[in-house]
C-alpha positions in Angstrom: -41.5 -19.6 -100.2 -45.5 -21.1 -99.5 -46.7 -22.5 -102.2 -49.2 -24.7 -100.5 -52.2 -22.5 -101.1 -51.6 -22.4 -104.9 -51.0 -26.2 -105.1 -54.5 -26.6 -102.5 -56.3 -24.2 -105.5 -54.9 -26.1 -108.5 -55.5 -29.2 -107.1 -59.5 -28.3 -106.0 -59.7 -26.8 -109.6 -58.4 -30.1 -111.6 -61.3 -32.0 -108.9 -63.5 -30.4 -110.2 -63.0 -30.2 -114.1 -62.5 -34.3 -113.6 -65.7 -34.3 -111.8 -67.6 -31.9 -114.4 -65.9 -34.0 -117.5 -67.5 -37.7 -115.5 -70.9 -35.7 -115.3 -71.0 -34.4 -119.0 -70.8 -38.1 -120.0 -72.9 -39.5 -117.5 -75.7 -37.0 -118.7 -75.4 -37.7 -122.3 -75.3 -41.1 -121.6 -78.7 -41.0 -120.2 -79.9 -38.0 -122.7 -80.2 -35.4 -120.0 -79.2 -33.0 -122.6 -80.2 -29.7 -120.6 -77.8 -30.6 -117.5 -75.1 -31.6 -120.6 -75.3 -28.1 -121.8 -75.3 -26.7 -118.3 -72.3 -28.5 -116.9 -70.3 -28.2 -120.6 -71.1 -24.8 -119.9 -69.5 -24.9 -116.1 -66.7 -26.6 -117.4 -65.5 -24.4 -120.2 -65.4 -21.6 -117.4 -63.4 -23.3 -115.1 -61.1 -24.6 -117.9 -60.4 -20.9 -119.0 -60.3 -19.9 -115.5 -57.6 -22.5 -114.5 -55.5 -21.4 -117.2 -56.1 -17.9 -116.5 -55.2 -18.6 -112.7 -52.0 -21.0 -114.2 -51.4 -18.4 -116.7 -50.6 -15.5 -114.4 -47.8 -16.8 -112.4 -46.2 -17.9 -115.9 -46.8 -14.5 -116.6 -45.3 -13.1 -113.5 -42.1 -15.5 -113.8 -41.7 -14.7 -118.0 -42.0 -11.0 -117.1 -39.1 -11.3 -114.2 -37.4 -13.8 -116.8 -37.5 -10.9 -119.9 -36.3 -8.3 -117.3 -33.1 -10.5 -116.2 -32.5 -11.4 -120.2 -32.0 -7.1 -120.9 -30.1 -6.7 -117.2 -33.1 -4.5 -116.0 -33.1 -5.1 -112.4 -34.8 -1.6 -111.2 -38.1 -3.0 -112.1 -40.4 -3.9 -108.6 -43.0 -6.2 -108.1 -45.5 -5.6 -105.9 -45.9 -7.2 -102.8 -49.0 -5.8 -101.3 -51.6 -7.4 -103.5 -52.7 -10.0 -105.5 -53.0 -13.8 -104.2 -50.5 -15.0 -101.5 -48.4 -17.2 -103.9 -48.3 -14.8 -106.1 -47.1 -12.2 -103.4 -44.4 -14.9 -102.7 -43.2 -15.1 -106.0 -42.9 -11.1 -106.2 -41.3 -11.1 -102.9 -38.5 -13.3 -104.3 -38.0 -11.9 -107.4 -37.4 -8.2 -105.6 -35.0 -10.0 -103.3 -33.1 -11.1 -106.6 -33.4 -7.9 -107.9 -31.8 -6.1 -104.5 -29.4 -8.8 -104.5 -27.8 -8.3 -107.7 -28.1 -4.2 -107.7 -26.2 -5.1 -104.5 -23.4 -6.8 -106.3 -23.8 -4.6 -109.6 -22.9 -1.8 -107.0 -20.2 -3.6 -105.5 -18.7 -4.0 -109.1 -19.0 -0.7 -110.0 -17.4 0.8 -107.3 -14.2 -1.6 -107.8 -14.4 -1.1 -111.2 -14.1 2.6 -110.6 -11.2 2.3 -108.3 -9.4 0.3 -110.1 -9.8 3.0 -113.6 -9.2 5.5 -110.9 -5.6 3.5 -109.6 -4.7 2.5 -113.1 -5.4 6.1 -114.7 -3.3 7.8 -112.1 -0.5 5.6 -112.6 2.7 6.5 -115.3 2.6 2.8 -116.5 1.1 2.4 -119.8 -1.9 -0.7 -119.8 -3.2 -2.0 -122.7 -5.7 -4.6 -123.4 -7.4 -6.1 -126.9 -8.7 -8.5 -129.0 -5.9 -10.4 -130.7 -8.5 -11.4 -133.8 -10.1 -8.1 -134.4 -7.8 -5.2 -132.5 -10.6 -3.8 -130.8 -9.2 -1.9 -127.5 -10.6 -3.7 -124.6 -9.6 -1.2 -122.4 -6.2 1.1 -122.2 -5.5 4.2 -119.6 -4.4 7.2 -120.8 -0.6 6.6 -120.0 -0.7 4.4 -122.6 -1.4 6.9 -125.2 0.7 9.7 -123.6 4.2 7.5 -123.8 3.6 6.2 -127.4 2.5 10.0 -128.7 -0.7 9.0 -129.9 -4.5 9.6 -129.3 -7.0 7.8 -128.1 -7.8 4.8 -130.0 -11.0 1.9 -130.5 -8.9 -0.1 -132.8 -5.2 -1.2 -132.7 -5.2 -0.9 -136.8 -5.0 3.1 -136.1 -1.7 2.6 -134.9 -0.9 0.4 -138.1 -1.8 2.8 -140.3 0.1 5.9 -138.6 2.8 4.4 -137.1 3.7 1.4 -139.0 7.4 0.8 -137.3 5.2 1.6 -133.6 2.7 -0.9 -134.2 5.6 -4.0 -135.0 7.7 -3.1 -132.1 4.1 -2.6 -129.2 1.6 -5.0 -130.9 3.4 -7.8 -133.5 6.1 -8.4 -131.1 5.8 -10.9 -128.3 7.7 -10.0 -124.7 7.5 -12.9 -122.4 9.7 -11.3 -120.3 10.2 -7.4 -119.4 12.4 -6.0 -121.9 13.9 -2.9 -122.4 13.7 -1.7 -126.0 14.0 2.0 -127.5 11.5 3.3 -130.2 11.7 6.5 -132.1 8.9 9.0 -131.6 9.2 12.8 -133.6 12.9 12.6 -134.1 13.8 11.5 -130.7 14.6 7.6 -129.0 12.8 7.0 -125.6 13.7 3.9 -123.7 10.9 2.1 -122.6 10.3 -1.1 -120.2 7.9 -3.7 -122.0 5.9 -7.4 -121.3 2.8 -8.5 -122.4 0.7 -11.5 -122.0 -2.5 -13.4 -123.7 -5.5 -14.6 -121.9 -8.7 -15.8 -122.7 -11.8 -14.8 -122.0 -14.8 -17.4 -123.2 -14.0 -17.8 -127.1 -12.2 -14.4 -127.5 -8.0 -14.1 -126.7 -7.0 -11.5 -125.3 -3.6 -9.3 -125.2 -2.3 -7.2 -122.0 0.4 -5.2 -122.8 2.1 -3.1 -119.6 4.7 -0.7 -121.3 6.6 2.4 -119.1 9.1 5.3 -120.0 12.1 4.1 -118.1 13.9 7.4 -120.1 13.9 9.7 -117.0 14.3 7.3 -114.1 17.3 6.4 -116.2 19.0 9.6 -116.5 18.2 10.7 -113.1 20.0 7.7 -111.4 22.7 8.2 -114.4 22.5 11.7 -113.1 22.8 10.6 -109.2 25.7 8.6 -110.2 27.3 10.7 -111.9 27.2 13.5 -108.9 28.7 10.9 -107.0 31.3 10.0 -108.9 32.2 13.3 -109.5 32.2 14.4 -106.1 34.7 11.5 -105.1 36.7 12.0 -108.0 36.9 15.8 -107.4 37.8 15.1 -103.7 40.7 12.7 -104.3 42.5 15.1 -107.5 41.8 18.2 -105.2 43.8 16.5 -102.6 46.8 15.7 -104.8 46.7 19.2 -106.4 46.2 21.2 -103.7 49.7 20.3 -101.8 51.6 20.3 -105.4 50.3 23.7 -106.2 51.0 25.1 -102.7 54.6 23.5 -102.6 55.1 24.4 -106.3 54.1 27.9 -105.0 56.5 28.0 -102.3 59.5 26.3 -104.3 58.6 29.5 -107.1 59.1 32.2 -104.4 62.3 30.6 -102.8 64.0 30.7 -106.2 63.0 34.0 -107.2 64.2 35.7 -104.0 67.6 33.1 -104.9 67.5 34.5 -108.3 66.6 38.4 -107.3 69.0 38.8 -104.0 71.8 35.8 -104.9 73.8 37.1 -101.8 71.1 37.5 -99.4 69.0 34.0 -100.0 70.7 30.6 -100.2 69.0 28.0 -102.4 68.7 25.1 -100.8 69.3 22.8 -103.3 68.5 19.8 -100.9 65.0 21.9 -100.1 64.6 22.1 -103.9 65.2 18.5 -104.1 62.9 17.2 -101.3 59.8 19.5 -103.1 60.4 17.9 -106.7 60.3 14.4 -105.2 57.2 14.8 -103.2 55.5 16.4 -106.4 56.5 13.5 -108.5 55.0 11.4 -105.4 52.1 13.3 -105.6 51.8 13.2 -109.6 52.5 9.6 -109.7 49.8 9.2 -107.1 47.4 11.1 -109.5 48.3 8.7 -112.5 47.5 5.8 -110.2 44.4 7.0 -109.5 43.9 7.6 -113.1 44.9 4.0 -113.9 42.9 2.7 -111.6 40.0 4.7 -113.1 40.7 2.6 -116.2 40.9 -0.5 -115.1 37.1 -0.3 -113.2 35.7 1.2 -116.9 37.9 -1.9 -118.6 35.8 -4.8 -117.7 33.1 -4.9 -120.1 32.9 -8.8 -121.0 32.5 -12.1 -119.9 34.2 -15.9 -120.3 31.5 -17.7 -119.0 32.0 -21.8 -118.3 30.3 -23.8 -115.9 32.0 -24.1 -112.8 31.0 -25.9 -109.5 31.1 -23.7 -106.5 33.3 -26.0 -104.8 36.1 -25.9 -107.5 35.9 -22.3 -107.1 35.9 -22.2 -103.2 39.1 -24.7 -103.4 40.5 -22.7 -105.5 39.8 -19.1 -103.0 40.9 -21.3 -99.9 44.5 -22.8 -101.2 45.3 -18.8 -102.3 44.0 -17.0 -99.2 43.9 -19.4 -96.3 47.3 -19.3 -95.2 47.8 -15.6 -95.2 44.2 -14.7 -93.6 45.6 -17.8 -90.6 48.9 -16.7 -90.2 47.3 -13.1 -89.1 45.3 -15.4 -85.9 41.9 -15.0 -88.5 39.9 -18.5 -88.3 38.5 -18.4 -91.6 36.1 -21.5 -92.8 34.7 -22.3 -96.1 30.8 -24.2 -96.1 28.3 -25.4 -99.5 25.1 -26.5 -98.7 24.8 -28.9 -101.7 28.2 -30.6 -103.1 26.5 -30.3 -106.9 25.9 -26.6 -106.9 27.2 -25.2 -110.1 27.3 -21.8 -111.8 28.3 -19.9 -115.2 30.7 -17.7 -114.3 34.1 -16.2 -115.7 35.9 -17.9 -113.0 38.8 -15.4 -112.8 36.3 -12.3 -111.9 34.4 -14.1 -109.5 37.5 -15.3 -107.5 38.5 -11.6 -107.9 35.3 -10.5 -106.3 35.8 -13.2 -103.0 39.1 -12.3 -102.9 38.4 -8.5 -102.6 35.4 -9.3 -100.1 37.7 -11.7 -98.3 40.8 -9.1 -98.1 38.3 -6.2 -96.4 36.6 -9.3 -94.4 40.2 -9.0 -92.8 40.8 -5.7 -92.4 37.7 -5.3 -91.0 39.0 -8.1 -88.1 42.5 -6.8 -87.7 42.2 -5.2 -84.5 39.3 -8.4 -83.0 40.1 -10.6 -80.6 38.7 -14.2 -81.8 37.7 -13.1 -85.3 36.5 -15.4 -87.9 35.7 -15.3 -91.8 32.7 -17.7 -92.7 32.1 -17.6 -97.0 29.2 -20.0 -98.0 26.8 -21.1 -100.6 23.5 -22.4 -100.6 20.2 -22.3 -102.9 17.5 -20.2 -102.1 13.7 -20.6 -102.1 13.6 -18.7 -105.6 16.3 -21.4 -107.0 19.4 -18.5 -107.1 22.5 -19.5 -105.8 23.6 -16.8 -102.9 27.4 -16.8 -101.8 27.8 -15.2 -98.6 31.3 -13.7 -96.8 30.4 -13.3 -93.1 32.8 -11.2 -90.4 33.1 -10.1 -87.0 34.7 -7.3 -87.6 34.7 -3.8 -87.0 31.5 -3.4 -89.4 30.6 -0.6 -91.4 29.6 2.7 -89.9 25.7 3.6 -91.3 26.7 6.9 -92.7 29.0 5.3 -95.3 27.0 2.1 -95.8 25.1 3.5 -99.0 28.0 4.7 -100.5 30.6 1.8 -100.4 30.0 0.5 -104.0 30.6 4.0 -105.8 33.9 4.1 -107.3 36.8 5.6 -105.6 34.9 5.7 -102.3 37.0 4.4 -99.3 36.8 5.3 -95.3 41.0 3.7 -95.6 43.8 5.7 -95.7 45.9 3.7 -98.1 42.3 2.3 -100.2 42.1 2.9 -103.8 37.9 3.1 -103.8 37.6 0.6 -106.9 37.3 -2.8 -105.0 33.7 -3.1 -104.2 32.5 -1.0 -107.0 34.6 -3.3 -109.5 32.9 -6.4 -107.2 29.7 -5.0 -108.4 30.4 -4.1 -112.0 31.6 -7.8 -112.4 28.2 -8.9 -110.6 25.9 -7.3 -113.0 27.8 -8.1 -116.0 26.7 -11.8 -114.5 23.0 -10.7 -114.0 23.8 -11.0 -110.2 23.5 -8.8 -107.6 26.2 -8.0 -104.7 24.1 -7.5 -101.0 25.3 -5.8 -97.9 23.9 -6.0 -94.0 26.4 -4.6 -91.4 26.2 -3.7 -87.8 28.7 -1.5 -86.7 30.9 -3.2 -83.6 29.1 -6.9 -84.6 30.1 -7.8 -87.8 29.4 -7.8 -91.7 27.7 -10.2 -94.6 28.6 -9.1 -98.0 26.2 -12.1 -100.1 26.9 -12.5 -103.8 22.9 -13.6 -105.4 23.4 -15.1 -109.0 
């Protein structure tokens, strides 16, 4: 901004009071006491009218400063009249005043979003003073999934819902944790984590809670479908020949028993149709067994275990048979010191099922190879992977290898990968799959 003419004003203005003041003594000095008066008189009106001319841009400026203190930036200034500095300084401040309505705007209109994305969320968000409780801000999820109203204060919840208000508000949750609480006679399930943060003198707590309850029992649901639908398919296909030859084995001995002289009971027939429904009974109690041994691993013996220990171990038990079928099978670690807390005899349970349908898959492959190998990734896990260039896995079935009793093989039980991945989560791991059907497959064990 020009300020020159204001300064050129001021400074003719202070000229001329020094001037008048060097006068008004000169004159009394020589008793001119009429031209005394007259120039006291001048110099009391330009003293008032300097500070009224100083004055008014102090003015100006305190009444911008006062409008800034209260957050009032709708008032204008007008820049049409008045002196040019002072049309300056009003041109500035309204520039101010646009600039921040500007960014006001701006922050209102995220602000609103982001009410508008966090109300129409199903996560529960909560935010308050740690000293006082006052509610800094909370959606209405929140409320909905703990049963209660809306709230200023988190000591509402500590008088109504005492046991509520120790689990949400006294507890601390570094980490998300899944917890149950008790609302009117029935348990939800809910996922919970919180933090503190500060904000100038006052801490702060953010606490994100959600109602894990129905996303729960629809995959339980899903998974039970699933199983059910195997399960049903593999006893329908054992009872289905043992009621049609028990059917036929009924009729042949009632027409033996009704017409003795006209039907001959073959007693070798007879024979032949017992055995193959004792086959097929014995094949149900397998499949019941084996039912029992997926549900039968339920804990761990954990001991820390270098991965090379354990891929010695997997290579002097499966590396001659996977050679002597023409499979060149190698084993590689990234690091010699990797280590991991494992019950050893699961794990090498899990490679060895992952290497004995590595080989299946490479049975009928001219150069195949097996490749298993660990490394450490980015995020610090340790990932064990089982490479083939086998057959692969057709993309129909892909999603559905890992329920139980599941198999595309005729002589397969369906437990092995779906034991492979119980065992995996009981470690807190996870058990990947990529396969391209004709190329290959990499099963990769992430603890």
């Amino acid at each position: 901004m020009n300020y020159s003419a204001y300064i050129l004003r001021l400074f003719f203005r202070i000229v001329l009071i020094v001037g008048l003041i060097l006068g008004l003594i000169y004159t009394i000095e020589i008793d001119k006491n009429t031209y005394a008066v007259i120039l006291g008189i001048c110099l009391i009106y330009l003293l008032i009218n300097t500070f009224t001319f100083t004055k008014r841009r102090f003015v100006a400026m305190d009444d911008f400063f006062e409008a800034v203190k209260y957050r009032d930036f709708s008032r204008w200034f007008p820049e049409d009249r008045g002196p040019k500095d002072i049309r300056f300084l009003y041109t500035g401040f309204n520039e101010i005043n646009r600039t921040i309505k500007e960014i006001n705007s701006q922050n209102q209109a995220q602000y609103v979003y982001l009410q508008k994305i966090l109300e129409m969320v199903d996560i529960g968000i909560i935010a308050y003073n740690l000293e006082t409780g006052d509610v800094l801000w909370s959606n209405d999820s929140f409320g909905d999934i703990l049963d209660v109203p809306s709230f200023k204060n988190i000591r509402f919840v500590e008088n109504r819902k005492s046991d509520l208000y120790n689990t949400i508000f006294e507890t601390y949750h570094r980490e998300p944790n899944s917890i149950s609480i008790a609302l009117q006679n029935e348990s939800i399930k809910i996922l919970i984590s919180d933090t503190v943060f500060q904000v100038d003198d006052d801490a702060f707590k953010l606490i994100v809670i959600q109602n894990i309850d129905d996303t729960l029992n629809k995959n339980e649901s899903e998974s039970w479908k699933k199983l059910l639908s195997v399960m049903t398919h593999e006893i329908m296909n054992s009872i289905a020949p043992i009621s049609s030859l028990a059917d036929t084995l009924q009729q042949n001995l009632q027409l033996a028993l009704e017409q003795p002289e006209e039907s001959q009971l073959e007693l070798e027939d007879i024979n032949s149709g017992i055995k193959t429904i004792k086959n097929r009974s014995e094949g149900l109690l397998k499949f019941a067994k084996t039912y029992r041994s997926l549900s039968k691993v339920t804990q761990l013996n954990l001991q820390r275990v270098r991965v090379s220990e354990l891929f010695n171990n997997i290579q002097l038990l499966m590396e001659p048979s996977i050679k002597a079928k023409n499979i060149d099978v190698n084993f590689k670690i990234s690091g010699p010191k990797l280590e991991l807390d494992i019950d050893t005899h699961l794990i090498e349970q899990v490679l060895i099922n992952l290497l004995l349908n590595a080989v299946d898959a490479c049975k009928h492959v001219d150069n195949a190879k097996i490749r298993v190998e660990a490394s450490q990734n980015s995020n610090r896990d340790i990932v064990i992977k089982v490479y083939d260039n086998g057959s692969g896995i057709p993309q129909d079935i892909l999603e559905n290898i890992f329920v139980p009793f599941f198999t595309s093989k005729a002589t397969g039980s369906g437990i092995g990968l779906s034991l492979c991945k119980q065992i995996m989560l009981l470690h807190k791991g996870r058990i990947m799959v990529k396969s391209i059907e004709g190329e290959g497959t990499v099963f990769s064990l992430v603890f």
